[in-house]
VOBA-1610 file (N, C-alpha, C; in pm, whole numbers, padded with zeros to 5 digits, always signed):
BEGIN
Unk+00084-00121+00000Unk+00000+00000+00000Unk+00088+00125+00000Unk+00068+00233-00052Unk+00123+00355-00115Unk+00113+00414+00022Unk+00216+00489+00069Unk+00183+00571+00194Unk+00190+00690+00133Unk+00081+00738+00029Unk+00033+00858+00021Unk-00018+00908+00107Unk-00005+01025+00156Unk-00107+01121+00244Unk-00064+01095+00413Unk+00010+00995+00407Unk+00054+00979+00597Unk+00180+01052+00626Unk+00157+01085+00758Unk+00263+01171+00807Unk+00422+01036+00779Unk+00498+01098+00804Unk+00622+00996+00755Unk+00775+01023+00860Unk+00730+01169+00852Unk+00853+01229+00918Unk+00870+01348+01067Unk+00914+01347+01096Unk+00903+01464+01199Unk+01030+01557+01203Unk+01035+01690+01215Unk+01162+01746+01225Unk+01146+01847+01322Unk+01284+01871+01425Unk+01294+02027+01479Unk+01409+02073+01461Unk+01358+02238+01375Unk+01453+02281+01411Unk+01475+02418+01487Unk+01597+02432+01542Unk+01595+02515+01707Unk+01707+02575+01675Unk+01727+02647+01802Unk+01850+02751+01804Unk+01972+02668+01893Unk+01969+02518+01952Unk+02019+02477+02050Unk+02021+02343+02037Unk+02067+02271+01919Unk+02078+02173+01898Unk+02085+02042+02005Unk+02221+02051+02058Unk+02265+01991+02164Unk+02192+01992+02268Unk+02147+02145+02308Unk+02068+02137+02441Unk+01948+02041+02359Unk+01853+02081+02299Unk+01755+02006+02234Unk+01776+01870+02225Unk+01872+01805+02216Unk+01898+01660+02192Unk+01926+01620+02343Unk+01931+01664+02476Unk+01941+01609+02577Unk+01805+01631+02637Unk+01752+01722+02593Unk+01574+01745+02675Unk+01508+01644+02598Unk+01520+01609+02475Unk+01364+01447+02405Unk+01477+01320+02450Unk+01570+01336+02469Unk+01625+01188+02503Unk+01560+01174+02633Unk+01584+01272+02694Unk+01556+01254+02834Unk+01424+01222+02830Unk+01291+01320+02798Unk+01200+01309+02778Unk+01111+01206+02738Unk+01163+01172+02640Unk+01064+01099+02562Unk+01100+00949+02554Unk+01214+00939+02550Unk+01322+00814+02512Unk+01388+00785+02427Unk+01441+00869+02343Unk+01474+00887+02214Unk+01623+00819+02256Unk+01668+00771+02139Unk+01777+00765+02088Unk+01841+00811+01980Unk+01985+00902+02020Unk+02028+00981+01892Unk+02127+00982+01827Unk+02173+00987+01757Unk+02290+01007+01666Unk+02275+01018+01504Unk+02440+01140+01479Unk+02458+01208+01366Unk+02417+01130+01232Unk+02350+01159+01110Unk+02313+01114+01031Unk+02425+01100+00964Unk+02534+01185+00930Unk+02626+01151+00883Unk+02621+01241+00735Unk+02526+01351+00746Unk+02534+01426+00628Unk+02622+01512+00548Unk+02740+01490+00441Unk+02857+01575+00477Unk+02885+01701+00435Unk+02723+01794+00437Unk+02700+01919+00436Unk+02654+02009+00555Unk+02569+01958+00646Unk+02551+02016+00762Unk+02523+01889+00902Unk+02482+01932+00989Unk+02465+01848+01069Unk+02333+01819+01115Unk+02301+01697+01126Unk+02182+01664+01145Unk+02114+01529+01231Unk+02095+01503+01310Unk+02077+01423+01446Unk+01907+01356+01415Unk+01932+01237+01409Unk+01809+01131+01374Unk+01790+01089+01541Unk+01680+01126+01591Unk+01630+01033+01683Unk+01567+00913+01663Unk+01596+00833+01717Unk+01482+00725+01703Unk+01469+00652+01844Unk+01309+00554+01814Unk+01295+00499+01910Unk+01275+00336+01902Unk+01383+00271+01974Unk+01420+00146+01930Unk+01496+00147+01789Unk+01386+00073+01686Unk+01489+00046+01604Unk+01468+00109+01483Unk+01362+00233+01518Unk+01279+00277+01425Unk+01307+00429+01440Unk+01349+00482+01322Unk+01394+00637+01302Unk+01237+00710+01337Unk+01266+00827+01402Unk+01173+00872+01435Unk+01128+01032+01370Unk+01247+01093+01407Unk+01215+01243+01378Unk+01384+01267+01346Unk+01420+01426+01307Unk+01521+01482+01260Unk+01544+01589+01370Unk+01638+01645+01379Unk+01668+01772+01454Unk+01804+01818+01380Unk+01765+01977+01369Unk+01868+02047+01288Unk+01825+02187+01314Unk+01995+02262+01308Unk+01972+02399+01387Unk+01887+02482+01235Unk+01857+02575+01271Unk+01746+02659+01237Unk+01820+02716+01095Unk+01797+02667+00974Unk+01861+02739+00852Unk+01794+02921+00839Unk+01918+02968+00767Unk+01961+03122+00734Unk+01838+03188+00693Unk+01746+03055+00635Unk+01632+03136+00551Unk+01533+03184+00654Unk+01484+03053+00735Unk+01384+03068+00848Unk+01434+03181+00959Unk+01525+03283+00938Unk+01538+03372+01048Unk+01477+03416+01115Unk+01448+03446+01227Unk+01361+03521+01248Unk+01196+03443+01313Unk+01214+03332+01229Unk+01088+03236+01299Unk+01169+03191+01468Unk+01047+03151+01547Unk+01083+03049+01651Unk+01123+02925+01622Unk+01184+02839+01704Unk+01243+02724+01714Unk+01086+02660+01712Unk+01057+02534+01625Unk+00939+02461+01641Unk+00967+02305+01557Unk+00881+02235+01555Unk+00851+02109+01498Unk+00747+02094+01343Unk+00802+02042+01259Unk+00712+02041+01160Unk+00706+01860+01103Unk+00564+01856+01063Unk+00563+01752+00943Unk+00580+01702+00851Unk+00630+01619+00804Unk+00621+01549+00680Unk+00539+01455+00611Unk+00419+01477+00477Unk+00392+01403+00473Unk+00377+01300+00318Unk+00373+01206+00337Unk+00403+01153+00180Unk+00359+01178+00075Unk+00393+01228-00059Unk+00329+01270-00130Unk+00411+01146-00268Unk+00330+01086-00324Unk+00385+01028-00430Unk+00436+01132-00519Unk+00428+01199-00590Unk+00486+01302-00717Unk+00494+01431-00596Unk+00573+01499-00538Unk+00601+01589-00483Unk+00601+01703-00543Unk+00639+01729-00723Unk+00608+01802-00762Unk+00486+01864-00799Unk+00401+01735-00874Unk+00267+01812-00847Unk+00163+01768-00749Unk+00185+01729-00644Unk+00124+01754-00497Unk+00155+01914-00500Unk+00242+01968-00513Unk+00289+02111-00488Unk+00239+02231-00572Unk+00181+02142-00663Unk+00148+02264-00741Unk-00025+02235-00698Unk-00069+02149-00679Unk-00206+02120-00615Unk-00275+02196-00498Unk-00143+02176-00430Unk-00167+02303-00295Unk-00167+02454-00347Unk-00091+02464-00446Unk-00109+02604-00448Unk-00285+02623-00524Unk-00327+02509-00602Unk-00438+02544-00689Unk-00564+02556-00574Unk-00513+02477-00501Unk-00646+02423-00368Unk-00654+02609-00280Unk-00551+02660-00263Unk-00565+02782-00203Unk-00452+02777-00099Unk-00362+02677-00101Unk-00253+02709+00010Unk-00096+02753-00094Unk+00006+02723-00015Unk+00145+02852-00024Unk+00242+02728-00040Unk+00340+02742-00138Unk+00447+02683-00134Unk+00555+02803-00061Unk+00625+02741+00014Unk+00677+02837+00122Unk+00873+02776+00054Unk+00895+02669-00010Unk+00989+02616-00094Unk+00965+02527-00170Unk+01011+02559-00281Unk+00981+02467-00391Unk+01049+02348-00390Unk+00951+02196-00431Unk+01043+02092-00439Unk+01185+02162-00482Unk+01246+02003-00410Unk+01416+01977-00437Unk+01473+01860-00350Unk+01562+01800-00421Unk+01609+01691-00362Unk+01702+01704-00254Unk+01671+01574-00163Unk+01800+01540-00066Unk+01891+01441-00112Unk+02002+01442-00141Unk+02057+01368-00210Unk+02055+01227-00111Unk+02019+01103-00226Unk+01989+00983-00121Unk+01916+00968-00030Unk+01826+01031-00056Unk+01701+01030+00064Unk+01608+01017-00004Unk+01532+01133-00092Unk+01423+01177-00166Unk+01389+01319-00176Unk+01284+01357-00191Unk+01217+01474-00256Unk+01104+01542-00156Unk+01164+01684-00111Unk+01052+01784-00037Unk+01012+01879-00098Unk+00915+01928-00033Unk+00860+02096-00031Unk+00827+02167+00120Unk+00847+02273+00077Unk+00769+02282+00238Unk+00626+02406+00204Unk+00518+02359+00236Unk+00429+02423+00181Unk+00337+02488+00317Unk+00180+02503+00264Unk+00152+02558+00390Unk+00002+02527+00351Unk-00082+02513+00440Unk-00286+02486+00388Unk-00332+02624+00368Unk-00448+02653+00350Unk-00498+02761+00289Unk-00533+02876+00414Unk-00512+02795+00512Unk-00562+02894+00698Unk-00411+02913+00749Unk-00262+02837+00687Unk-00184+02915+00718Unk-00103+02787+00780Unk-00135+02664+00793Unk-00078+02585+00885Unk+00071+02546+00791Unk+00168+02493+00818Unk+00272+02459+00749Unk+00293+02324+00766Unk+00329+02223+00663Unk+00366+02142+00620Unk+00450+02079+00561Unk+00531+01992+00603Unk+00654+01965+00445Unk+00594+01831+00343Unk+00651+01871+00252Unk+00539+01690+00147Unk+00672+01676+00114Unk+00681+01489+00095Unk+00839+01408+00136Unk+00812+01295+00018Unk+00880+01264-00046Unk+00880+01082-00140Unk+00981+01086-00113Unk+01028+00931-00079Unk+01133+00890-00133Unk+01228+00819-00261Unk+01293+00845-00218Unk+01360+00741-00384Unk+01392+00616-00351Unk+01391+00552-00204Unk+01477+00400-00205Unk+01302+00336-00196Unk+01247+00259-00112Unk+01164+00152-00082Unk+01096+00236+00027Unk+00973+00263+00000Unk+00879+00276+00128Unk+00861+00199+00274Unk+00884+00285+00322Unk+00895+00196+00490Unk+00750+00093+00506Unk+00759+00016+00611Unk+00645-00047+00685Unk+00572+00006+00720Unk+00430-00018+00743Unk+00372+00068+00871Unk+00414+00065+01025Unk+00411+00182+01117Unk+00432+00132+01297Unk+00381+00144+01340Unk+00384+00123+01407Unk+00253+00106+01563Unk+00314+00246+01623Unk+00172+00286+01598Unk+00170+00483+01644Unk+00157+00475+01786Unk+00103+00356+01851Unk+00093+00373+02016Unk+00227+00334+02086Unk+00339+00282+02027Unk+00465+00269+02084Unk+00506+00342+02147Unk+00559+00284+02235Unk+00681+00417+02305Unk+00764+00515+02192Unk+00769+00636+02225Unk+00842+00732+02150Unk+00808+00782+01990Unk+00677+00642+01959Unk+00647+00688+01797Unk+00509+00848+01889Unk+00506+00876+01727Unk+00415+01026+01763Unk+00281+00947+01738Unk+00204+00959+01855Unk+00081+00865+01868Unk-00060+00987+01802Unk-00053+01114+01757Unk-00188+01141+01752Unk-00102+01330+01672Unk-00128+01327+01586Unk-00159+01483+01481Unk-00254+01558+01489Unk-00247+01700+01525Unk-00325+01795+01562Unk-00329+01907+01481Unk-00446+01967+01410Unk-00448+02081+01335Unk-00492+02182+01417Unk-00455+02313+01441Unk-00529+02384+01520Unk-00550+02492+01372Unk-00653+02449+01318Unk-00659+02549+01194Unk-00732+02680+01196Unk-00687+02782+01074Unk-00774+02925+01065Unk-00911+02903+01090Unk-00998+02723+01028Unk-01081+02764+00997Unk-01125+02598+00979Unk-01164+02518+01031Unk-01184+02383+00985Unk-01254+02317+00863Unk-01349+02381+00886Unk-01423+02362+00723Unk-01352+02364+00621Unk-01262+02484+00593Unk-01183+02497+00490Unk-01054+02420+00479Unk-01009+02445+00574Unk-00905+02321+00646Unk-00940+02161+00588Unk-01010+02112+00629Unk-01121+02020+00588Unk-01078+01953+00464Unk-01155+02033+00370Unk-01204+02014+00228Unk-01013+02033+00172Unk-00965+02126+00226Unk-00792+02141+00163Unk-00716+01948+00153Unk-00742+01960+00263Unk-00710+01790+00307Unk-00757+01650+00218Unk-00843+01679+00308Unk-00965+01558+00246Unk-00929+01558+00090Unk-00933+01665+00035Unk-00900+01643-00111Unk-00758+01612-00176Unk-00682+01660-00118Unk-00538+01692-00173Unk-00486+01513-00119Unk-00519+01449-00022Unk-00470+01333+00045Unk-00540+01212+00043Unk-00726+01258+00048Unk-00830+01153+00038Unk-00870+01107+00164Unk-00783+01186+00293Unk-00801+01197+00441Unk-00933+01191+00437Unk-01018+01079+00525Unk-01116+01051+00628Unk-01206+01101+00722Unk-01330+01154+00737Unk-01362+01183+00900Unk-01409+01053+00927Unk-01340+01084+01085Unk-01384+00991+01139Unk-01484+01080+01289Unk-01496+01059+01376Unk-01602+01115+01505Unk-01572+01251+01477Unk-01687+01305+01496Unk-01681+01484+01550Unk-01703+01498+01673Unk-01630+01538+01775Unk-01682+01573+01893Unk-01700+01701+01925Unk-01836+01749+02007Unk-01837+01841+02056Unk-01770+01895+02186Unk-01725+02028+02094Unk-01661+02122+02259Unk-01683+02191+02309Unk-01812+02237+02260Unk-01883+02333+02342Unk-01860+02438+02269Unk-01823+02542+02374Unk-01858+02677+02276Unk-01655+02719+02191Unk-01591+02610+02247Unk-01462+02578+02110Unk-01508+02525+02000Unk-01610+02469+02003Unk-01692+02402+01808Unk-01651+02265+01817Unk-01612+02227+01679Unk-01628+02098+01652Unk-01481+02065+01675Unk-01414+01923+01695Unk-01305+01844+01682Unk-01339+01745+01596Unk-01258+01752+01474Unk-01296+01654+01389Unk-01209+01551+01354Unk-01207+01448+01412Unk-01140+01317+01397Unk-01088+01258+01257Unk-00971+01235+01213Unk-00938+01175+01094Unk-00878+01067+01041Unk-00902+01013+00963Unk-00849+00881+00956Unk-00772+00865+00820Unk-00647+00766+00827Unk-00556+00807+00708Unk-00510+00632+00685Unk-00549+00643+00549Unk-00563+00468+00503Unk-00664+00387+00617Unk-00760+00431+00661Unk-00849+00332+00765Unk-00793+00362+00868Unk-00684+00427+00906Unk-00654+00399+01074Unk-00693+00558+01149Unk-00748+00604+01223Unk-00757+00747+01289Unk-00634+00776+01405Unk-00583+00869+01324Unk-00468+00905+01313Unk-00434+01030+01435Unk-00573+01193+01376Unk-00560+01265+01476Unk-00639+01397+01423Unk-00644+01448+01507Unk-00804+01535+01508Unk-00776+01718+01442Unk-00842+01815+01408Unk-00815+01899+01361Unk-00962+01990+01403Unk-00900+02172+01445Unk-01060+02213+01492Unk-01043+02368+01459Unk-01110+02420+01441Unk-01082+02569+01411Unk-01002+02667+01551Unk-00902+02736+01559Unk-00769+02729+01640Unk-00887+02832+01772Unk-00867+02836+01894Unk-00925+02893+01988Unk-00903+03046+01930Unk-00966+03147+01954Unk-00943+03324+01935Unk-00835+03341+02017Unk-00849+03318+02134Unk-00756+03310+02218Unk-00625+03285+02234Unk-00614+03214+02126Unk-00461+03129+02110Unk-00419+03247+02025Unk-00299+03277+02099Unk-00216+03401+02005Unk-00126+03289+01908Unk-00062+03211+01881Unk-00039+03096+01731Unk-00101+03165+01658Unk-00034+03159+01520Unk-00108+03134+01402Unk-00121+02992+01384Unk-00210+02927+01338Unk-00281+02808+01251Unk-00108+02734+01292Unk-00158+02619+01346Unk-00049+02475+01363Unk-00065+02345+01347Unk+00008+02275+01322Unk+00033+02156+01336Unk+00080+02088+01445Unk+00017+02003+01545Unk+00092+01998+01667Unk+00088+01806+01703Unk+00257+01740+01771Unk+00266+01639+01734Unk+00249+01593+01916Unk+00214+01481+01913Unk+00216+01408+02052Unk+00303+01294+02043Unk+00433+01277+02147Unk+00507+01128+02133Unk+00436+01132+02219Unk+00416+00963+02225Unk+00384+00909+02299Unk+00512+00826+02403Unk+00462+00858+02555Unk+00533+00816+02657Unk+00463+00707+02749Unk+00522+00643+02846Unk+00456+00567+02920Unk+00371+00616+03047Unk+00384+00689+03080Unk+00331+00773+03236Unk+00380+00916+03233Unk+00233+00977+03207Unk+00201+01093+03198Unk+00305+01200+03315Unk+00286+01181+03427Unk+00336+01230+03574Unk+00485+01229+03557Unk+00524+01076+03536Unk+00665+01083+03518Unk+00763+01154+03436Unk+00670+01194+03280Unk+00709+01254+03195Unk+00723+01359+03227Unk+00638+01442+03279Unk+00593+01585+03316Unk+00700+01649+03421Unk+00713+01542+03524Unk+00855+01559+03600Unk+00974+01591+03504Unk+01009+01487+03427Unk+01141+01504+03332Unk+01142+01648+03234Unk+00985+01667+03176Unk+01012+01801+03149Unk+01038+01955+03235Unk+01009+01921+03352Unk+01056+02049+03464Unk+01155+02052+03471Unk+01253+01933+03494Unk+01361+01877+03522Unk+01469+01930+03417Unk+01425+01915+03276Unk+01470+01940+03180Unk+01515+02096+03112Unk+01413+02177+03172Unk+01402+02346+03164Unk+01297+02338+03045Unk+01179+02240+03065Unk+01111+02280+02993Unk+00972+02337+03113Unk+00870+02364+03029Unk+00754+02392+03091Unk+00596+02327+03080Unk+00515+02291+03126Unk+00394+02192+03025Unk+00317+02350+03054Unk+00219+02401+02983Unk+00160+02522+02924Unk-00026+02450+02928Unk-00040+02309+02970Unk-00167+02275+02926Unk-00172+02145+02997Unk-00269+02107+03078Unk-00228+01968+03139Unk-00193+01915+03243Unk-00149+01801+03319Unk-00233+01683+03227Unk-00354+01681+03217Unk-00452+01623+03118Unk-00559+01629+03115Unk-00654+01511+03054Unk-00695+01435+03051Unk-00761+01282+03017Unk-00860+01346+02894Unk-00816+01236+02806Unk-00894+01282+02668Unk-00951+01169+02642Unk-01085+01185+02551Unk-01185+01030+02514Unk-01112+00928+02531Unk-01128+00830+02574Unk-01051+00699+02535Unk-00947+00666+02615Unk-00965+00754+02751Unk-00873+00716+02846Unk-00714+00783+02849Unk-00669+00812+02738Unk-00506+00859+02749Unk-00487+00997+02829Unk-00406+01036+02909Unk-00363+01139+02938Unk-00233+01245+02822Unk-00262+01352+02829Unk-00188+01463+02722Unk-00122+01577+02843Unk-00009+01636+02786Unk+00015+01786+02820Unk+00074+01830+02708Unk+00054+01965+02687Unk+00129+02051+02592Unk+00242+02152+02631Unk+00337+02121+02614Unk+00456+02195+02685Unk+00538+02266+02575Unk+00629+02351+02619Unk+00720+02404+02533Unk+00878+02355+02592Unk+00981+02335+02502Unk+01082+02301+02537Unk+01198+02414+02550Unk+01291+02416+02612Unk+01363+02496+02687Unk+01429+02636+02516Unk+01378+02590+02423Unk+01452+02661+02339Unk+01305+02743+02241Unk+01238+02665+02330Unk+01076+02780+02299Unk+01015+02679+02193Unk+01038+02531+02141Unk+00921+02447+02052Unk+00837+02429+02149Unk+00734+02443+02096Unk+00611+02401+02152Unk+00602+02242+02139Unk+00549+02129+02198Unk+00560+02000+02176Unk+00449+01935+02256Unk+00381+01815+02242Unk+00318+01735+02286Unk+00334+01628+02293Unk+00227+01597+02454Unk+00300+01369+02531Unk+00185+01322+02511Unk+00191+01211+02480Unk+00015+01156+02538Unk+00094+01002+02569Unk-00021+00981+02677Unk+00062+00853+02782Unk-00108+00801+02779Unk-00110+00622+02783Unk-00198+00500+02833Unk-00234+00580+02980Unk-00149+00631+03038Unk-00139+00625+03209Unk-00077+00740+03292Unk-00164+00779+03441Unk-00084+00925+03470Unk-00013+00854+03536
//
């Protein structure tokens, strides 16, 4: 099966590399080391035996942005996935281009502003993993301009799913999504309140909520939201890490 349209990749990049690579080891459970790229430097976490996310200091172009986390997600033809987004109403923010021996990005953006990178590769498509593992990212969050529109950007460009809508009262709808049959992670029009623009926001998953939450104090980070028990039993916090990414846990258990 084609892993069109699924997230694939995770990346941060920060002002504090090193510090950053001792707060998610600690945190989360990561395991890290240098990719071995022999143009810049670049640090693959993974968990167990399974690459997880990227970390790399903050390129010349992005000045000026905060340190944060972004997605990757598969796009069979990267080139015109890219030109699709722009027809649908969202922003190519860089135009495809290759990684040598890796494959093919963009980094684009949805039509309410959220940012995205779209990824193929050139060797063999990975397996699927088990998103509830320790350290894999168990659940994807849109906090969009505008969900409806948000929505229809998706759903079309990927063939993304609803799955449950839940109500939140006077926050609106949470709309549940599902990617190749599996529900993946929810997307809702962003609170007024929330000074963010429009995000993408990732949850690793950890084993015990409490314990985690300790390691991030511990760490010089902060949780900003949390803990808090969501449908289905899991506990979440939303924290920022000591170099200002914003990041998310979700744990089986507090």
């Amino acid at each position: 099966m084609s892993n069109q349209g699924k997230f694939v990749w995770y990346e941060l990049m920060t002002s504090d590399t090193a510090a950053a690579e001792r707060f998610y080891k600690s945190v989360v459970g990561w395991a890290a080391k240098d990719a071995g790229m022999p143009d810049m430097t670049y640090t693959i976490f993974s968990a167990g035996d399974r690459m997880v996310a990227g970390l790399m200091t903050m390129p010349q172009e992005a000045e000026g942005m905060p340190p944060g986390w972004i997605g990757y997600i598969y796009a069979d033809n990267v080139n015109a996935t890219a030109k699709e987004v722009a027809a649908k109403g969202g922003k190519v923010h860089r135009q495809p281009d290759d990684i040598p021996g890796v494959g093919r990005f963009a980094v684009v953006g949805d039509p309410t502003g959220a940012v995205f990178c779209l990824f193929s590769s050139t060797g063999e498509e990975g397996s699927d993993v088990d998103r509830q593992a320790p350290g894999q990212v168990g659940w994807h969050e849109l906090m969009a301009g505008d969900l409806n529109t948000a929505w229809t950007f998706y759903a079309s460009l990927f063939g993304w799913e609803k799955d449950q809508a839940l109500d939140m009262g006077e926050m609106g709808t949470y709309q549940l999504f599902k990617i190749n049959g599996q529900t993946t992670g929810g997307m809702m029009t962003k609170p007024k309140d929330l000074p963010a623009p429009p995000y993408w926001g990732y949850y690793f998953n950890v084993e015990a909520i409490d314990a985690a939450i300790e390691r991030v104090n511990a760490g010089g980070g902060k949780v900003v939201m949390g803990p808090m028990e969501v449908p289905g039993g899991s506990w979440i916090i939303n924290g920022v890490d000591p170099q200002g990414a914003h990041f998310s846990l979700v744990a089986p258990k507090r």
